[in-house]
C-alpha positions as CSV (number, residue, x, y, z in Angstrom):
1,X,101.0,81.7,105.3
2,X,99.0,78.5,104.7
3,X,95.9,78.5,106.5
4,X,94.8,82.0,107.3
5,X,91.7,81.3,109.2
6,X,94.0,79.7,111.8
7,X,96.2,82.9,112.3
8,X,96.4,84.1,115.6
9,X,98.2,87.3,114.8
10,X,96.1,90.0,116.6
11,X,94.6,93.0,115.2
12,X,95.3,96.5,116.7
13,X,91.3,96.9,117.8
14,X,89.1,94.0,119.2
15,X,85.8,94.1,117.4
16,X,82.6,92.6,119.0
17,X,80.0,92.2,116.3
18,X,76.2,91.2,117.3
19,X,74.8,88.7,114.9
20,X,71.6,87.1,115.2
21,X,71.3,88.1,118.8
22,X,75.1,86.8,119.6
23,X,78.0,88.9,120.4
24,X,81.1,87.7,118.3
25,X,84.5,89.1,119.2
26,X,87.0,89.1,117.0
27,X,90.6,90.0,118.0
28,X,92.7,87.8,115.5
29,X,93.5,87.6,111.8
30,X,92.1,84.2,111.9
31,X,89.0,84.9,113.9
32,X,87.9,88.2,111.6
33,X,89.2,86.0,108.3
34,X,86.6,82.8,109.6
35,X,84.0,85.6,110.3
36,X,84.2,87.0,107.0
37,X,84.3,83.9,105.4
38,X,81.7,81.9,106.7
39,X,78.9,84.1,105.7
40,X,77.7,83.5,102.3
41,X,78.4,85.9,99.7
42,X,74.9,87.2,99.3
43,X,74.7,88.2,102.7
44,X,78.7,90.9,101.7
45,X,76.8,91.4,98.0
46,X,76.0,95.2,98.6
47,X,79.6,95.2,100.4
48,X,81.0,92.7,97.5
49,X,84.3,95.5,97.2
50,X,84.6,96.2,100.8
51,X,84.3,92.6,102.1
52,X,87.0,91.8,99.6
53,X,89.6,94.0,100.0
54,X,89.2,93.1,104.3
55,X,89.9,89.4,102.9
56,X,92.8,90.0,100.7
57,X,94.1,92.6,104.2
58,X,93.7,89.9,106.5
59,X,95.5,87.5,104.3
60,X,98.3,89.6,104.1
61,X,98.4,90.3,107.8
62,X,98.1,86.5,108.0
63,X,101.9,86.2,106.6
64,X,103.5,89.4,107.8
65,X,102.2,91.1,111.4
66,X,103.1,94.5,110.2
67,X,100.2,94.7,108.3
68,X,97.7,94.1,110.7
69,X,97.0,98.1,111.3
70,X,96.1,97.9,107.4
71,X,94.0,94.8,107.3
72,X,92.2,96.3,111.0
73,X,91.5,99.4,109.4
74,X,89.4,97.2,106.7
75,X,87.5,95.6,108.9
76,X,86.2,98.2,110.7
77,X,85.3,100.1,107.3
78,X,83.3,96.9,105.8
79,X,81.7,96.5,109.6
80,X,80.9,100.0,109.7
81,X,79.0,100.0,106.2
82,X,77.5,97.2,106.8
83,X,76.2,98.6,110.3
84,X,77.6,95.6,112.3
85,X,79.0,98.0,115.2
């Protein structure tokens, strides 16, 4: 797939993640992908292995929807480390 942050494959769970006082849900490949991505890499730095292998799932996911249980299950380990729900 080209673009992955434009995805709209859905995950299997929807995740709403508070940041700076805002709720963000995230129920796409391309919404978690943008999410992930747009905060700087200091901020994943003691989550450096985590936040990467969510990226590389979601990419995947981003090119073949059978892999979205995969790149789901990802997420929710890096958010759950890094105490986001």
């Amino acid at each position: 797939m080209g673009d992955v942050s434009k995805s709209d494959t859905p995950l299997k769970a929807t995740f709403k993640v508070r940041l700076n006082g805002e709720t963000v849900t995230l129920a796409t490949v391309g919404q978690a992908y943008r999410f992930i991505s747009n905060l700087s890499a200091v901020e994943w730095m003691e989550f450096r292995s985590l936040h990467d292998e969510a990226l590389v799932a979601l990419e995947r996911a981003a090119g073949n929807a059978m892999l979205t249980v995969q790149a789901t299950n990802a997420l929710r380990t890096l958010f759950v480390r890094a105490k986001l729900l």
